[in-house]
LUMPA-435121 format. One record per residue (C-alpha): residue number from 1; residue in three letters; y, x, z. Coordinates in pm, 1 decimal. Each point is the difference from the previous one (the first is absolute). Layout:
<site><n>NUM</n><res>ala</res><north>Y</north><east>X</east><up>Z</up></site>
...
This chain:
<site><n>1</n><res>unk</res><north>1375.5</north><east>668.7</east><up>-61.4</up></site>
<site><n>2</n><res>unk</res><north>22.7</north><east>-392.0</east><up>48.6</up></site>
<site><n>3</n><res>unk</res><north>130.5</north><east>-128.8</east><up>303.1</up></site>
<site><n>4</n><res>unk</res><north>-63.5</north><east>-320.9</east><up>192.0</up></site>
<site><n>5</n><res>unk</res><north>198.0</north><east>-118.6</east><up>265.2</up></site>
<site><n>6</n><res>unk</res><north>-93.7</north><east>-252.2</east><up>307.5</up></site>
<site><n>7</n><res>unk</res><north>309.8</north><east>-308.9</east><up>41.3</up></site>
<site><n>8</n><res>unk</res><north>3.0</north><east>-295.1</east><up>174.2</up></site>
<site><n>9</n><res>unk</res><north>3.5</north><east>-345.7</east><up>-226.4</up></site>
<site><n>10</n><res>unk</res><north>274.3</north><east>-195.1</east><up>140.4</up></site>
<site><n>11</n><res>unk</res><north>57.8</north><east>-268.6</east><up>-263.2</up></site>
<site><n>12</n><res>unk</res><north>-200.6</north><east>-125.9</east><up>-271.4</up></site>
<site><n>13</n><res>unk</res><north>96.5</north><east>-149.1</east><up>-329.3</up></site>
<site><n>14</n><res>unk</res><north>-220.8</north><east>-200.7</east><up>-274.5</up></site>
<site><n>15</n><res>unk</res><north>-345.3</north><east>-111.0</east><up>41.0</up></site>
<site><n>16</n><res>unk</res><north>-68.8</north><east>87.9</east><up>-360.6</up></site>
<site><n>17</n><res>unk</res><north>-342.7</north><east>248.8</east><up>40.5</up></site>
<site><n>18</n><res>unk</res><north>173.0</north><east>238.7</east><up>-282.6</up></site>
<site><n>19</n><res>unk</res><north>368.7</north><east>-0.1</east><up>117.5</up></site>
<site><n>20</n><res>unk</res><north>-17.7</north><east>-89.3</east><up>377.1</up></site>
<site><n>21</n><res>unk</res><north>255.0</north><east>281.8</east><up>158.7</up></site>
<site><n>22</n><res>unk</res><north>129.7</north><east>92.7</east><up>352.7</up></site>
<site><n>23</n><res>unk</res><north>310.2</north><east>166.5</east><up>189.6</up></site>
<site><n>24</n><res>unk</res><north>-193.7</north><east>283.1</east><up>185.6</up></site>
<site><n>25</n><res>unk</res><north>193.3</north><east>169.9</east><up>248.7</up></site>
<site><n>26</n><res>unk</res><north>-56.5</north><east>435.6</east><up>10.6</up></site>
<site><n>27</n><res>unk</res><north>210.3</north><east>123.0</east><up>269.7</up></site>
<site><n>28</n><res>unk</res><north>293.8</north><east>-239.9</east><up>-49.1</up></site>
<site><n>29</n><res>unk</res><north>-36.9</north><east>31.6</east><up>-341.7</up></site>
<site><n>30</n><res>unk</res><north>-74.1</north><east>-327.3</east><up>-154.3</up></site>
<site><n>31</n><res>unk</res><north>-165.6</north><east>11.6</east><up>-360.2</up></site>
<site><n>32</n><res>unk</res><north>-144.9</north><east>-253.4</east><up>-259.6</up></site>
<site><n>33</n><res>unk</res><north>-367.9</north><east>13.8</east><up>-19.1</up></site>
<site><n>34</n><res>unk</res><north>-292.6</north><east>-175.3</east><up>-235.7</up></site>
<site><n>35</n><res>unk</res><north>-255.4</north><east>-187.2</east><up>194.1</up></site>
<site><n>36</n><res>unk</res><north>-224.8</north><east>-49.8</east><up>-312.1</up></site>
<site><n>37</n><res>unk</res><north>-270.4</north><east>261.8</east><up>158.2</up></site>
<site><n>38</n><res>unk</res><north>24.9</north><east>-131.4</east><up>373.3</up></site>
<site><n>39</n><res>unk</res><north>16.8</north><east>-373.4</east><up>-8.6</up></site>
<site><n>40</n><res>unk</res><north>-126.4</north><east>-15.3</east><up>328.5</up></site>
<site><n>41</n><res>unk</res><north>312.1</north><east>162.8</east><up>146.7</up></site>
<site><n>42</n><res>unk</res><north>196.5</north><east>-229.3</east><up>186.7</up></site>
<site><n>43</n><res>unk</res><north>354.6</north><east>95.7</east><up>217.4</up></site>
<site><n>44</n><res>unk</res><north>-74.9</north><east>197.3</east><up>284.5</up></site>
<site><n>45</n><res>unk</res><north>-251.5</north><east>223.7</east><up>-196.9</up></site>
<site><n>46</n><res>unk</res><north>38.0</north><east>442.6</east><up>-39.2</up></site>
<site><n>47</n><res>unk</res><north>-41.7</north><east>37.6</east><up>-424.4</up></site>
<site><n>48</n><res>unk</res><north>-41.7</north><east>310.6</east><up>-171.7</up></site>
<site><n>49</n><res>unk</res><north>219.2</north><east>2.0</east><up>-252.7</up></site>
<site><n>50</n><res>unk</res><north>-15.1</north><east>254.0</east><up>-292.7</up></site>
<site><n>51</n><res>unk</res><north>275.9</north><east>-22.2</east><up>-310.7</up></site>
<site><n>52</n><res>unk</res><north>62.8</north><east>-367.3</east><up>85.9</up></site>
<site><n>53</n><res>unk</res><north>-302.8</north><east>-166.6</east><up>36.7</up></site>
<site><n>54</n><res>unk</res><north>-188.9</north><east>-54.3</east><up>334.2</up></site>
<site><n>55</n><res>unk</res><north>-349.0</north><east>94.7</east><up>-59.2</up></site>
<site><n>56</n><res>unk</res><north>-158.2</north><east>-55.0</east><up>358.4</up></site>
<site><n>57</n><res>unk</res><north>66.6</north><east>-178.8</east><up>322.0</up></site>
<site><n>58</n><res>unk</res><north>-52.1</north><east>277.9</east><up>311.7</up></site>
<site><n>59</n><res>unk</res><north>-93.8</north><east>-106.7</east><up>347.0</up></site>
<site><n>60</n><res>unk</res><north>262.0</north><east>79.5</east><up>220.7</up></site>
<site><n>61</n><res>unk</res><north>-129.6</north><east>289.6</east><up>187.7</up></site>
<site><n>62</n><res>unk</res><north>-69.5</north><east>167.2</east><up>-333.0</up></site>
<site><n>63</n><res>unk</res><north>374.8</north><east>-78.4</east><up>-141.3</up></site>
<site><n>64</n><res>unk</res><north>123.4</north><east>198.3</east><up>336.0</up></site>
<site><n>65</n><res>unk</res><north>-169.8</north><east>289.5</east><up>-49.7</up></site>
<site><n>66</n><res>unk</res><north>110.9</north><east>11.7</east><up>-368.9</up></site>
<site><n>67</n><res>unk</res><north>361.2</north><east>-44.7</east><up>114.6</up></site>
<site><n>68</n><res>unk</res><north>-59.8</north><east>290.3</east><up>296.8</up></site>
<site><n>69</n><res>unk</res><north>-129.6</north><east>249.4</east><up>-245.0</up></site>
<site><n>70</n><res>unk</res><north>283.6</north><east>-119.8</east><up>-241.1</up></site>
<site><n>71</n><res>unk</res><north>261.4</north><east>85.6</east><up>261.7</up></site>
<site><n>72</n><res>unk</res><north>-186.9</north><east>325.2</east><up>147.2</up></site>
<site><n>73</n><res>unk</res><north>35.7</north><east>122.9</east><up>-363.2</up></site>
<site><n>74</n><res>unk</res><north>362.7</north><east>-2.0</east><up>75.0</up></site>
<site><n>75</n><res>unk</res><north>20.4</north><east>137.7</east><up>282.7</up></site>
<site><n>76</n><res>unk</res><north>193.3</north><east>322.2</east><up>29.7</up></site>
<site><n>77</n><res>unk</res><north>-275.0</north><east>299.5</east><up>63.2</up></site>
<site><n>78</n><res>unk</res><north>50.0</north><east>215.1</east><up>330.9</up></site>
<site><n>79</n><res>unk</res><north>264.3</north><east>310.7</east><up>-89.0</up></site>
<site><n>80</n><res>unk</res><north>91.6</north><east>-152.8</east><up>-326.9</up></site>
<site><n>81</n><res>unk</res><north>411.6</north><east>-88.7</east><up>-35.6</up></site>
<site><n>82</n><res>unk</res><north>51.9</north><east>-264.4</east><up>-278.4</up></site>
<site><n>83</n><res>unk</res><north>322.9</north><east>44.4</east><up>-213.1</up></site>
């Protein structure tokens, strides 16, 4: 199973089309991403971001829910003790 993850672009690098890149922030995490398959992303914008390599620009609202169900997933079920 692949997994994409939704990050805020908070700097941008290049205008080259094929090797345009970003900082995109996850959580206070901040990671190196290609732009080549968003180059409408500019700073400000929620990516998802899948094994380096933004490959869509979400509208806000939808980058929130992502980031909810994200953090629901780790959540700690009711009567369950972790370790």
């Amino acid at each position: 199973m692949c997994l994409a993850v939704p990050g805020e672009l908070i700097a941008v690098d290049g205008d080259a089309p094929l090797t345009r890149s970003g900082k995109v922030a996850f959580a206070g995490i901040i990671k190196e991403a290609n732009l080549a398959f968003v180059p409408q992303a500019l700073v400000g914008d929620y990516v998802l971001v899948h094994a380096g390599i933004a490959i869509a620009v979400l509208d806000p609202e939808a980058a929130q829910r992502s980031l909810s169900d994200l953090e629901s997933l780790t959540e700690e079920a009711p009567g369950e003790e972790t370790p």
